[in-house]
C-alpha positions as CSV (number, residue, x, y, z in Angstrom):
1,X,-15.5,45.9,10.9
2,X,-11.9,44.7,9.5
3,X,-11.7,42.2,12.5
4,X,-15.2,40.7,11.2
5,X,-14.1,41.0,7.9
6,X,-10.8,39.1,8.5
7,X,-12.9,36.3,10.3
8,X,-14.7,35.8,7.3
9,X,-12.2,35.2,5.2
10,X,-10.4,32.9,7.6
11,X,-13.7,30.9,7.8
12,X,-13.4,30.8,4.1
13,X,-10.7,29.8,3.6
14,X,-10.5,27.1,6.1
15,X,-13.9,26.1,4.3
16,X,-11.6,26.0,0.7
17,X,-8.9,23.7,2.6
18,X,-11.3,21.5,3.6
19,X,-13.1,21.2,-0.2
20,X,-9.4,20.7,-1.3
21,X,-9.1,18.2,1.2
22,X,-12.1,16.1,0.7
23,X,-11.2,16.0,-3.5
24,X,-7.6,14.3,-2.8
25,X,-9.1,11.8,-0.9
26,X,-11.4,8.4,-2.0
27,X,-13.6,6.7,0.4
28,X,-12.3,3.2,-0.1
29,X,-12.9,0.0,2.2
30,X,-10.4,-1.7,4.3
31,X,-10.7,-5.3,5.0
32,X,-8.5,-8.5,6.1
33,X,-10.8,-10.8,4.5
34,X,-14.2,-11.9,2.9
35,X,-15.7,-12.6,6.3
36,X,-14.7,-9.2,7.2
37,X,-15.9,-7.5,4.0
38,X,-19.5,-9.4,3.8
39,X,-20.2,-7.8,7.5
40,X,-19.7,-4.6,6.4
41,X,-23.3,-3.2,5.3
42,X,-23.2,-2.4,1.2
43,X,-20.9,-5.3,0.3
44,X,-22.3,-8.3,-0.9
45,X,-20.3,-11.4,-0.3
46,X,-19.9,-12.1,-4.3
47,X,-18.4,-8.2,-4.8
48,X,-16.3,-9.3,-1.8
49,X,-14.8,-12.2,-3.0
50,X,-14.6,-10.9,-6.5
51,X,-12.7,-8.0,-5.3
52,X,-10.2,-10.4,-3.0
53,X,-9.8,-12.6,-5.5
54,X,-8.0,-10.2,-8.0
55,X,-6.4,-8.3,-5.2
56,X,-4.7,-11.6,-4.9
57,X,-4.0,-11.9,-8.7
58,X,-2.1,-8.3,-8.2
59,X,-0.6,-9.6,-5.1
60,X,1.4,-11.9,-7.3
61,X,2.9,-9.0,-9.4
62,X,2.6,-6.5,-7.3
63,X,4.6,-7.6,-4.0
64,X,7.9,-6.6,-2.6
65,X,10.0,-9.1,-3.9
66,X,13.1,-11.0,-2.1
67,X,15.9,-13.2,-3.1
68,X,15.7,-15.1,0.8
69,X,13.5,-15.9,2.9
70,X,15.4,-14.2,6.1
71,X,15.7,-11.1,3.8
72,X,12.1,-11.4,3.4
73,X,11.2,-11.7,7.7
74,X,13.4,-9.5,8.6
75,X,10.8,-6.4,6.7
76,X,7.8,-8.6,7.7
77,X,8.2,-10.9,10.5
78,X,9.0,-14.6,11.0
79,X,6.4,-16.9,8.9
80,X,4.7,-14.0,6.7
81,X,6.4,-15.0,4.1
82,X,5.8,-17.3,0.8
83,X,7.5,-18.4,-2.6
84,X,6.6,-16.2,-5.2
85,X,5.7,-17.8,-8.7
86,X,8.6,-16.0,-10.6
87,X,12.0,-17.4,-10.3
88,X,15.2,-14.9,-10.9
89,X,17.2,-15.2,-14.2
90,X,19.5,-17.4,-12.7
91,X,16.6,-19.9,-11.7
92,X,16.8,-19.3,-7.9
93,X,13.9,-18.9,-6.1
94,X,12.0,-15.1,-5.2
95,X,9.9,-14.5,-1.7
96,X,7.3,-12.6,-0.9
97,X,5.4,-11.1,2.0
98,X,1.7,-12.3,2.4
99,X,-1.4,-10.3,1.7
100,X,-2.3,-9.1,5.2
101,X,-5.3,-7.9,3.6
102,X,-6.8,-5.7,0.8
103,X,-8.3,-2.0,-0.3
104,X,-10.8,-2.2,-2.9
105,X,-13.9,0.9,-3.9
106,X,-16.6,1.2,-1.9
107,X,-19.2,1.3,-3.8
108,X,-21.8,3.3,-1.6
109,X,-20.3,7.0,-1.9
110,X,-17.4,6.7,-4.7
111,X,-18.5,7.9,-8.1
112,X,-16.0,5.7,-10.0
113,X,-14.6,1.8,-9.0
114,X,-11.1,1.8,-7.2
115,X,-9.5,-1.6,-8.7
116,X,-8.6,-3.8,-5.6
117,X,-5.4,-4.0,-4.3
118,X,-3.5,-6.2,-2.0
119,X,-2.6,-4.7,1.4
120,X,0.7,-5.8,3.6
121,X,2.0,-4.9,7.2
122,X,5.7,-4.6,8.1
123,X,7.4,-6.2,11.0
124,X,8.8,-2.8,12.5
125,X,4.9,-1.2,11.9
126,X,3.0,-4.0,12.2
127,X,-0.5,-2.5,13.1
128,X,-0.6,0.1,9.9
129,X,-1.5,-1.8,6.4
130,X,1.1,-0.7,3.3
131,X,0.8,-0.9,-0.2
132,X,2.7,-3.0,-2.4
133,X,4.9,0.5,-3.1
134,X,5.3,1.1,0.7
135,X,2.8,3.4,0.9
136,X,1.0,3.4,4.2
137,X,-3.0,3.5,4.0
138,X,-3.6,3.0,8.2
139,X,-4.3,0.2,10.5
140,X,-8.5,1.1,10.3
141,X,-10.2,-1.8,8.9
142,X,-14.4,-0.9,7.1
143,X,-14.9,1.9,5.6
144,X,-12.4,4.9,5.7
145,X,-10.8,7.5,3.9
146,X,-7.2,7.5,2.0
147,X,-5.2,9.7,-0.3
148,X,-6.5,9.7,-3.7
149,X,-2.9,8.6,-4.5
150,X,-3.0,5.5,-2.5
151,X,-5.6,4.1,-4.6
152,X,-4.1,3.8,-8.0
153,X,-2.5,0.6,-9.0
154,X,0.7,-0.7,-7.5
155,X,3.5,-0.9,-9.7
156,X,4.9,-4.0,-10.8
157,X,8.2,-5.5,-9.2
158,X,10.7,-6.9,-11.5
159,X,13.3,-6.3,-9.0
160,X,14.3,-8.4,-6.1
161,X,15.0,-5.7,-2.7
162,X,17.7,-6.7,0.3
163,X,16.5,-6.8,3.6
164,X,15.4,-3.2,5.1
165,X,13.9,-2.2,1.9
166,X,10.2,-2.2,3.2
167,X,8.5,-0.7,6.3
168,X,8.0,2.6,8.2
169,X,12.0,3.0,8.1
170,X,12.4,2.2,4.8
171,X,9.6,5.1,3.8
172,X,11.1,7.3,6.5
173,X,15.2,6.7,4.4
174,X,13.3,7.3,0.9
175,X,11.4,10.7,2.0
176,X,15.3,11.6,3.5
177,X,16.8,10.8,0.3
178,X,14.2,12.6,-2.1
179,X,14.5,15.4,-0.1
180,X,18.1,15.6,-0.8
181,X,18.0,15.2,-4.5
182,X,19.6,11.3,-3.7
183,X,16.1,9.3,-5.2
184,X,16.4,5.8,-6.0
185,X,14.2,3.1,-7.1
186,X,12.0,1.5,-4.1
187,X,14.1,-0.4,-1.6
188,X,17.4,0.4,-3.5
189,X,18.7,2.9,-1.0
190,X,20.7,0.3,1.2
191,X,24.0,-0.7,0.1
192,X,23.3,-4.5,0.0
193,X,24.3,-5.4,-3.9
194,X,21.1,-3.3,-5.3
195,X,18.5,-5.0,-7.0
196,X,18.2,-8.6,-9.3
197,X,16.0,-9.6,-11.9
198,X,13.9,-11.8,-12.3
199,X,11.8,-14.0,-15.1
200,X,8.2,-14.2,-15.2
């Protein structure tokens, strides 16, 4: 009787983890561009485009940012990277990674829209798609499921980062340093002159 009665409660709550489970995560879709959307049953090409389209507006504000070039390829590989609109305050130039692809709601089993967002992939983890904030949201492309976290919108960058300030081992040195009380602002925890700022 206490062994079936033990079992019960194990199955319920297992059955509790799982509810908890399911209500921190959003079904979300995952894509690398319109073609790739617009194949996807439930998307038409106009939501598809609409929803790249300001993903790539947010790109703009939301991307790492970079004083160099080389700074820039070194967290995202040789040619993935582009002139960013902004200049710094001293009227030099700022770099950014390219949109590798974008997250945006899907609208067959969410109850509210997830605003689109622009999606990146590092050179030292270049299968798994990142956030502009680092975050990593998998290398699945369709239809999936992500933290409920991952969805909200990227913070704007207003700070250049040195090299080593994106990627799996930049998220991997950030966790370290939280955990010992050490947190600094995104990319900051390399000794390479900290941060610049720039004008938009």
């Amino acid at each position: 009787m206490k062994r079936t009665r033990t079992l019960k409660l194990s199955i319920m709550s297992a059955s509790a983890l799982t509810l908890l489970a399911c209500d921190n995560s959003q079904e979300v879709g995952v894509f690398e561009n319109v073609e790739q959307c617009s194949a996807n049953s439930g998307f038409s090409k106009e939501d598809c485009e609409a929803n790249e389209k300001f993903a790539r507006r947010e790109h703009i504000r939301a991307s790492p940012k970079y004083t160099t070039v080389s700074d820039c390829e070194l967290d995202f590989g040789s040619g993935r990277c582009e002139i960013a609109p902004q200049r710094t305050t001293s009227g030099g130039s700022v770099f950014m990674p390219m949109m590798m692809g974008y997250m945006m709601g899907n609208m067959l089993g969410s109850r509210g829209r997830t605003a689109a967002q622009p999606l990146y992939r590092s050179r030292d983890d270049s299968k798994t798609f990142r956030t502009g904030d680092n975050q990593k949201v998998g290398g699945k492309t369709g239809i999936t499921r992500v933290a409920r976290k991952l969805t909200r919108a990227p913070t704007t960058k207003t700070r250049t980062i040195r090299r080593g300030g994106f990627g799996s081992a930049a998220q991997a040195s950030m966790a370290r340093f939280k955990r010992m009380g050490r947190f600094r602002r995104f990319g900051g925890f390399r000794s390479f002159g900290g941060f610049r700022s720039f004008g938009g």
